[in-house]
N, C-alpha and C positions, 0 to 999 in steps of 0.2 A: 504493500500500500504506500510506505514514506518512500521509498524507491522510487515508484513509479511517478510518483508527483516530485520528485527533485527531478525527474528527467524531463518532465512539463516545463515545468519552471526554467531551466536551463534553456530547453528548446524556446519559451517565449522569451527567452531573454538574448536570441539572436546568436546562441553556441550552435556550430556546425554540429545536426545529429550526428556525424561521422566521425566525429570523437571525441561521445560520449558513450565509454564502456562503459557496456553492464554484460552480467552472466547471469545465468538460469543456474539452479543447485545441479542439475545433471552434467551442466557447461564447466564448471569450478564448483567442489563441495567446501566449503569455507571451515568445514569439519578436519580436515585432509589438510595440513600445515603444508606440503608437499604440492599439493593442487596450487595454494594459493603462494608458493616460493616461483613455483614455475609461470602463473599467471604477472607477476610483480615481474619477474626476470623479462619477458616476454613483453610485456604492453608499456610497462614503465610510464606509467601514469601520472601526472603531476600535482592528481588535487584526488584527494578520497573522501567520499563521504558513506558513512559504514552505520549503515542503516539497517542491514539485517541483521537477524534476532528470531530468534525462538518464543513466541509471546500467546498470550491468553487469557481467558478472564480466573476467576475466582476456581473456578470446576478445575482448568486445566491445570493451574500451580497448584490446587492441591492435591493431582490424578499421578502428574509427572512432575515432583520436585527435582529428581534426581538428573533427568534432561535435561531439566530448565536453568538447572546451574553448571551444568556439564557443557550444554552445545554453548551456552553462549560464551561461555569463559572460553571454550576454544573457538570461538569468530572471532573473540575481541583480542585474543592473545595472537591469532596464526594472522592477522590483516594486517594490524596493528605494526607487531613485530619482522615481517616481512616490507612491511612502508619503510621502514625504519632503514632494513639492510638494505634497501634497492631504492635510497636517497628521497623517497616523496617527499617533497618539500612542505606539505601542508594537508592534515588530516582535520575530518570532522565526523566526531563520536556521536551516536545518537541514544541516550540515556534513557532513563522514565521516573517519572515522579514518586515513583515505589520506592525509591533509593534513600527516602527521610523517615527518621524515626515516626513511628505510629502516634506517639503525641507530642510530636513535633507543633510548635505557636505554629495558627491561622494567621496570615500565611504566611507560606514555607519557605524561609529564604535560601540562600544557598550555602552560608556557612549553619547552617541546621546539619547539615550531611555529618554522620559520625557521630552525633551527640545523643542521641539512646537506643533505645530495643527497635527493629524493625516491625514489619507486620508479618506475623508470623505464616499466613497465609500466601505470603511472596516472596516471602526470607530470600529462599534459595537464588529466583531470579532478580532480586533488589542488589546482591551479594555479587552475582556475577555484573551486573553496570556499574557498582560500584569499583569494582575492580579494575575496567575499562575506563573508567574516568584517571583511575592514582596509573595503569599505564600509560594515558596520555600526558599527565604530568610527570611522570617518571622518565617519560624517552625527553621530553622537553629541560627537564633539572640536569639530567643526568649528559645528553648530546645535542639541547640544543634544538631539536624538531618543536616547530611549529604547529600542534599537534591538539586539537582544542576541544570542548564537548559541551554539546549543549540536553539539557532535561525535558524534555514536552512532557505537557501533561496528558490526559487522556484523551487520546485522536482517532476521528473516524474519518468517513468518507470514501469516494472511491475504490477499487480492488479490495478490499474491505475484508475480513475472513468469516462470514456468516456460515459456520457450522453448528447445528443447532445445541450442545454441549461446552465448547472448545474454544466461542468465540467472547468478545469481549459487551460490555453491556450493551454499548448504543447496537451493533451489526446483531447479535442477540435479541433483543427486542424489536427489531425493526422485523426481522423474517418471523419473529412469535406474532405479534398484530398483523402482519400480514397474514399468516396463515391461518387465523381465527377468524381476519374479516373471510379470509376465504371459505369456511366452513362454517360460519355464522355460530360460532363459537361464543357461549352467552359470556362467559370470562374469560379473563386471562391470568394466570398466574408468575408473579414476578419472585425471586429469590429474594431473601431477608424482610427488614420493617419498610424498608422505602423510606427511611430516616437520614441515610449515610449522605454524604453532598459529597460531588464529583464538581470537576471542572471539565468543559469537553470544547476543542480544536480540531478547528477541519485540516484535513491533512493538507491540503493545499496553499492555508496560511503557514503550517509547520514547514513546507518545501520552502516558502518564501522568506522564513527567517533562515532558513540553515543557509539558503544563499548569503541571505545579508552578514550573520556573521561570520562564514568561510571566507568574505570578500570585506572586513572589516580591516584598517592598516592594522598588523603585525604593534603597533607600539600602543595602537590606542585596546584591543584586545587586553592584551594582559597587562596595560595599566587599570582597564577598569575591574577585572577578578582578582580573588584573592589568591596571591600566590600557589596555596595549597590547598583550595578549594575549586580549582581553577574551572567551572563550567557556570554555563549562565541559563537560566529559567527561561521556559517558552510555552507563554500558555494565555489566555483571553483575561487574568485577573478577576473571572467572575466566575461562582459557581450556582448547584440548583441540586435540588433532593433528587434521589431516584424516584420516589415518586412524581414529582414535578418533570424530570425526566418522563416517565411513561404517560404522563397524560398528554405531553407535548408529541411522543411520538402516536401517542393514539390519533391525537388530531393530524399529523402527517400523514397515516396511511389510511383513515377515514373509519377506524374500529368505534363501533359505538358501545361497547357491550361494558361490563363492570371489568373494575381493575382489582385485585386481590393478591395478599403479599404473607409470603410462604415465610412466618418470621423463625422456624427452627431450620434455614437454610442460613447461612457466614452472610454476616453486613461488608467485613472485612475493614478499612479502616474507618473509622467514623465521619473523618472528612480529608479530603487533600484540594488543597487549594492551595498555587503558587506565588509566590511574589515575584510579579513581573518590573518590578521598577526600574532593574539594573538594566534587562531589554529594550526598555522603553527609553533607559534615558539615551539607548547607543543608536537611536534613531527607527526601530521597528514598533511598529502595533499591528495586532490582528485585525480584517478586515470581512470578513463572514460571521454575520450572527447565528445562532445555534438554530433556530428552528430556520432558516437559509440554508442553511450546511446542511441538516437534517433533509428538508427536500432533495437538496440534491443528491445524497446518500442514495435515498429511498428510490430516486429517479435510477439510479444506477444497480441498484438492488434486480430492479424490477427487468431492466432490460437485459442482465447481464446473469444473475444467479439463479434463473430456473430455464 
């Protein structure tokens, strides 16, 4: 999904498609340190933006912990570390808002990172970004790479992974409404109280910041993070209850029926909401409001996932 909209964004921004690599998992398995030595040796790439990840909602971190901190820890260690030996002069990490203690202050800033217990529910994959961030300041302290990472918060839209298990809330709920309206379905039932507040970014704002700050000068970058915190917030600074979520998707996909909320299913954190300030002051805001985003989502649900 963040893939596929950094190569929009690129391409509207007047970059020859013709060289902008990308590979498929069958193409280069990012798994495979080997795959991705020989891909680095061979294309010698000059900008990365390292957006794959192994990801999911609440079901999947607690289904497969043990992938979830395994694949990603080797994407973020074989890409990373392979940029490094074969000179890329400029990487950008793509993180998740999972990575701050579970009661981390509303809102989240960015030296919050490291400062208590995570959510236990995404321990495993908060663990592995986390570690992707202190690499990207590691190869930077240690040789000097220009090497930076930014945190979105929770993003939908487009390419979207709508597996009805697997997937994360907004793509989750968007094909449950639909498939109720479609069976006239007198309820629906959502996981936890519908208490928890989320933050939600369409993914095609999130391409639009990764541009801006992969394209930020070198001095004003990491004068404005902190040394050893070194990533910066990316997200809309506004949040909404899952419930308030699901009524707004119900009105998207035109479900009239009751809404009901499974409360011995995981809330998971209570709330994540980011502090966009430090983004904001480096010259980016989001420009897609959530029930906008949200149609469009649903517009490409519709044409694309059945």
């Amino acid at each position: 999904m963040v893939g596929s909209a950094i190569v929009r964004a690129l391409t509207a921004r007047g970059h020859d498609p013709a060289r902008i690599l990308t590979r498929t998992r069958s193409e280069v398995d990012l798994l495979n340190a080997s795959e991705v030595r020989d891909f680095f040796a061979e294309e010698q790439p000059q900008q990365v933006y390292l957006a794959a990840a192994k990801v999911g909602g609440i079901h999947a971190n607690n289904t497969y912990p043990a992938e979830f901190i395994h694949d990603n820890l080797a994407i973020a260690t074989n890409v990373i570390h392979a940029a490094h030996r074969h000179g890329v002069p400029k990487l950008l990490f793509l993180g998740s808002s999972c990575i701050y203690p579970r009661h981390a202050e509303q809102p989240m800033r960015e030296d919050a990172l490291l400062t208590g217990t995570l959510e236990p529910t995404n321990e495993p994959y908060a663990i592995a970004k986390i570690a992707g961030i202190k690499l990207c300041e590691s190869y930077r302290r240690q040789y000097g790479r220009d090497y930076r990472s930014v945190m979105p918060t929770n993003l939908y839209g487009p390419n979207d992974n709508y597996h009805p298990e697997n997937s994360h809330v907004v793509p989750a709920l968007l094909r449950r409404f639909h498939e109720a309206k479609q069976q006239n379905a007198k309820a629906v039932v959502i996981w936890g109280t519908g208490t928890p507040k989320r933050e939600f970014l369409h993914v095609d704002d999130m391409a639009a910041a990764c541009l801006h700050v992969m394209n930020l000068p070198e001095d004003t970058y990491w004068g404005a993070v902190h040394p050893m915190q070194s990533h910066i917030n990316i997200g809309t600074g506004q949040d909404c209850s899952i419930r308030e979520l699901a009524e707004t998707i119900a009105r998207v996909t035109g479900y009239e029926g009751r809404l009901t909320f499974d409360s011995s299913k995981p809330d998971g954190m209570p709330r994540k909401l980011l502090d966009t300030s430090l983004i904001r002051s480096l010259g980016w805001q989001p420009r897609i409001a959530l029930e906008d985003g949200l149609n469009d989502a649903y517009q490409w649900f519709t044409e694309n996932a059945f």
